[in-house]
C-alpha positions as CSV (number, residue, x, y, z in Angstrom):
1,X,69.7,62.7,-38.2
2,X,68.4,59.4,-39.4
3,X,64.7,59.4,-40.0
4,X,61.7,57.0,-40.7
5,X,58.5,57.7,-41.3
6,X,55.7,55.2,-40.1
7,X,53.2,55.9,-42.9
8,X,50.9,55.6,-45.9
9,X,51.0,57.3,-49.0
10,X,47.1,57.4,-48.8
11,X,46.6,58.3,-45.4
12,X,45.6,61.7,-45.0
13,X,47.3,62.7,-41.9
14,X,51.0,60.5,-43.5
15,X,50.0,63.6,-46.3
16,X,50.7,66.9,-43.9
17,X,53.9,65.4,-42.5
18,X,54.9,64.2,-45.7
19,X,54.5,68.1,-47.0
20,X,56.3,69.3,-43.7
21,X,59.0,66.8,-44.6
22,X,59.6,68.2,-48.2
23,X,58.7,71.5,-47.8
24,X,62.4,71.9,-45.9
25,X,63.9,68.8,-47.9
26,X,64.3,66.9,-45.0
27,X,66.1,63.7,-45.7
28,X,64.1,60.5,-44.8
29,X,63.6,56.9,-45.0
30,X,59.6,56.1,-46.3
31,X,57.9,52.6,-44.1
32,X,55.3,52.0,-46.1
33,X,52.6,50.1,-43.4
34,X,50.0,48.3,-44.4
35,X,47.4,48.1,-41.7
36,X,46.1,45.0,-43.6
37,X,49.1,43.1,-43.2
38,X,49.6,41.4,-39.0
39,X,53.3,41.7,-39.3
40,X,53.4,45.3,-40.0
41,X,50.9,46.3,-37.4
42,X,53.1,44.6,-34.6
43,X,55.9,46.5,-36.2
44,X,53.9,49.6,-35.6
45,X,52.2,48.9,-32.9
46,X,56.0,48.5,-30.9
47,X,56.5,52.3,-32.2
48,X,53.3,53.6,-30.6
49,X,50.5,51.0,-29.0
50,X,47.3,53.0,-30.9
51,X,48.6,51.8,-33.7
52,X,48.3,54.6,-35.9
53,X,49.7,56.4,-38.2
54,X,52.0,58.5,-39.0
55,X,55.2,57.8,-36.5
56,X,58.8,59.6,-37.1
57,X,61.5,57.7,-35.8
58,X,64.5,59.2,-34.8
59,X,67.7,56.9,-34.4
60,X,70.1,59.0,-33.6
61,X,67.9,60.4,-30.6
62,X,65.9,56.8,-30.1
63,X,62.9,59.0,-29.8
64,X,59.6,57.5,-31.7
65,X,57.1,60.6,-32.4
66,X,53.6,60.0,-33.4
67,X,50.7,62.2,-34.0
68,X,51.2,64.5,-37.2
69,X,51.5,67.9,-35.3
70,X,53.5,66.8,-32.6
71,X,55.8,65.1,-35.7
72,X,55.8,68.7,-37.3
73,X,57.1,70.6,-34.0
74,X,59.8,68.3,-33.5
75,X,61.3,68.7,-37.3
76,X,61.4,72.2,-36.5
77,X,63.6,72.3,-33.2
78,X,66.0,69.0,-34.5
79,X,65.8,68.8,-38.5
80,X,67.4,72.1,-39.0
81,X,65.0,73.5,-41.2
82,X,65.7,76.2,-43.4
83,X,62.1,77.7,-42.7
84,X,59.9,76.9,-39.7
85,X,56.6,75.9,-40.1
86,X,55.7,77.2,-36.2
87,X,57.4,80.7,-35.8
88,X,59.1,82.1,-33.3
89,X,57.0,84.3,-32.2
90,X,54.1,83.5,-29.5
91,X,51.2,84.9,-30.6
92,X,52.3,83.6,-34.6
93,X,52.8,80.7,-33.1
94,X,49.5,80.5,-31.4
95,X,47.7,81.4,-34.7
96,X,49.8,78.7,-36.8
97,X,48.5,76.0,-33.6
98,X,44.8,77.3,-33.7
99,X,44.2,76.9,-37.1
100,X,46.4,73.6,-37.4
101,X,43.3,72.2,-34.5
102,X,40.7,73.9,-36.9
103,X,41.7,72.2,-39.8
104,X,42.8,68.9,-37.7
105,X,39.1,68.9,-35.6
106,X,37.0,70.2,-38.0
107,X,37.8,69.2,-41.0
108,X,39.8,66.3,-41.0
109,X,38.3,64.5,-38.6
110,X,34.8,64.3,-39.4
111,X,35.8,63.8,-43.3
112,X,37.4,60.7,-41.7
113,X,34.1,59.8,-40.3
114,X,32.6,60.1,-43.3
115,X,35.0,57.7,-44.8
116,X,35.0,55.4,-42.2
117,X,31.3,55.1,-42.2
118,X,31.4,54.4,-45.6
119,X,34.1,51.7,-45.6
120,X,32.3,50.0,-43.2
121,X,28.7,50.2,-45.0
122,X,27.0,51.4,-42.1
123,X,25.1,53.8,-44.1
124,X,24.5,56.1,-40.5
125,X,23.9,59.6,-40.0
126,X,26.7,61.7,-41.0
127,X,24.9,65.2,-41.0
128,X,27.0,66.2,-38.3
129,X,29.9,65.8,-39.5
130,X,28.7,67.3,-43.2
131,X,27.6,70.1,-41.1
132,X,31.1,70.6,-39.3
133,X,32.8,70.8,-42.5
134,X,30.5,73.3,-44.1
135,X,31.0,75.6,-41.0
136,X,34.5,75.1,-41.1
137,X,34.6,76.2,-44.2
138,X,32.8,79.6,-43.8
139,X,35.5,80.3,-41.1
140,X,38.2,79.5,-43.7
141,X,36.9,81.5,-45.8
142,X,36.7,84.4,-43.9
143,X,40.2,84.4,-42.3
144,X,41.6,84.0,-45.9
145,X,39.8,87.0,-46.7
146,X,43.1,89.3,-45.6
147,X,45.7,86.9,-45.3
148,X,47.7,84.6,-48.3
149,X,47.8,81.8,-46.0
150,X,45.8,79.8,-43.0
151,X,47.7,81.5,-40.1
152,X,49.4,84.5,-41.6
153,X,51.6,85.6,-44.5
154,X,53.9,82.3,-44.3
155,X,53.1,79.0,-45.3
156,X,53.2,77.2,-41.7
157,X,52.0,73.7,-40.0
158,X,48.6,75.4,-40.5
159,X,48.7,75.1,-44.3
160,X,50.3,71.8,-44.0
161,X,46.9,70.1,-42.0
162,X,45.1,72.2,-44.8
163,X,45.8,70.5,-48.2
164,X,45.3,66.9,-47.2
165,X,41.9,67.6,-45.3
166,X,40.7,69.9,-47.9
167,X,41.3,67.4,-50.4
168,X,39.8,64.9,-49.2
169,X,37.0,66.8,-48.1
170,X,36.1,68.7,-50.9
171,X,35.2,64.9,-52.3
172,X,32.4,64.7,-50.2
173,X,30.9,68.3,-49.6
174,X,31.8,70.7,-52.5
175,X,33.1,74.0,-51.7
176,X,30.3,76.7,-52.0
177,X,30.7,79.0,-55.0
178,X,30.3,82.3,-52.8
179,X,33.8,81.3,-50.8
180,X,35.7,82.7,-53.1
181,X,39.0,83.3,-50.9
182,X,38.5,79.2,-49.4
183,X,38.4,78.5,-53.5
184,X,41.3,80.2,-54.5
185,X,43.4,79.1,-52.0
186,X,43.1,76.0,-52.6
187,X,43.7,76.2,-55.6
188,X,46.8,77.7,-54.4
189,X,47.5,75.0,-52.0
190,X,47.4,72.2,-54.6
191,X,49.8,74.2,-56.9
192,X,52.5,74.1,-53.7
193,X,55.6,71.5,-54.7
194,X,55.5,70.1,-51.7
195,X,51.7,69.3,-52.2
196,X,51.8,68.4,-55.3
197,X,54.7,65.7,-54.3
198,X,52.8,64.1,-51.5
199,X,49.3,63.7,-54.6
200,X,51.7,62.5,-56.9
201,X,53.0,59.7,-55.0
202,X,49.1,59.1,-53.4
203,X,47.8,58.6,-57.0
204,X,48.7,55.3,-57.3
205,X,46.6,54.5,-54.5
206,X,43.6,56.2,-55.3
207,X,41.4,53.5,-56.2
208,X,41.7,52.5,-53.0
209,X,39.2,55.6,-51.4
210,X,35.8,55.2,-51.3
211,X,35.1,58.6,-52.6
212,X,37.5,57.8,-55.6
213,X,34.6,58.7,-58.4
214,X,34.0,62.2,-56.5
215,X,38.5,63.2,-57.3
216,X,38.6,65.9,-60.0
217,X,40.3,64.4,-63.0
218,X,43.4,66.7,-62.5
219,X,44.2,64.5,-59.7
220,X,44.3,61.5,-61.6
């Protein structure tokens, strides 16, 4: 099953397909893109018009997959993983999607916004989005309460949306000191192998985030 992944060590969403990926050992070929660079947008943008990344390419199928959940489903039913990161079961299965979207909506994307708004020095109001990760993480907080990980008692696709947008998140709004259970998991979370792969080979590019002062020096 020849694979290549479309990606960027940096990006945060290249970061929980790139934990999927080595969390079963999956053998693939890294494309570094730079979205900078004209020639390697066209070469992305023939993969998937939006332009974005991460995209798996499967030769053997000649199937293209974007979008990193969608990317995580199909290693699961082709890359003949060892364990599944979306079980078997429905209603697991639901939990594992539902908290991938929580992670993915609430977290992730308005940390990007955060970012973006920054790289582009518009200086606007991101209270919302400050406010969406603060709530988010109350409701983390709580479900982890009784359970080791984001969906259950399994690390699944939900923990793999998790570490990159807690990461980068916790860079802009610090995690309150009363969520204990949201702390010590991730804490937990960073400690994973897999994780700890995808930061290692991120650090590098560091320097390049606009929040790069606010990384704990562990990270560095």
């Amino acid at each position: 099953m020849p694979l290549t992944l479309y990606h960027h060590p940096l990006a945060s969403f290249c970061h929980k397909v790139l934990v999927a990926l080595y969390e079963n050992d999956i053998a693939f070929e890294a494309r570094i893109i730079d979205l900078g660079a004209d020639k390697d947008r066209a070469e992305l943008g023939a993969l998937w018009p939006f332009c974005k990344f991460p995209v798996l390419q499967d030769i053997e199928r000649q199937r293209n997959m974007p979008e990193s959940s969608i990317i995580i489903e199909y290693l699961d039913q082709f890359a003949g993983v060892k364990h599944r990161l979306i079980p078997g079961d429905f209603n697991d299965a639901l939990q594992v999607r539902l908290w991938d979207r929580i992670f993915d909506s609430y977290v992730h994307a308005p940390m990007q916004d955060i970012v973006l708004d920054k790289i582009r020095g518009t200086k606007g109001d991101t209270s919302a989005s400050r406010a969406s990760i603060q709530t988010a993480y109350a409701l983390i907080d709580k479900q982890l309460a009784t359970l080791p990980w984001a969906a259950g008692h399994a690390f699944s696709m939900a923990d793999c949306a998790a570490a990159p947008a807690l990461f980068y998140a916790h860079t802009l709004e610090a995690f309150p000191e009363q969520y204990v259970h949201l702390r010590a998991y991730f804490e937990k979370l960073m400690d994973r192998p897999s994780v700890q792969r995808v930061l290692s080979e991120a650090k590098p590019y560091f320097s390049m985030y606009p929040f790069y002062s606010a990384i704990p020096a562990g990270f560095l």
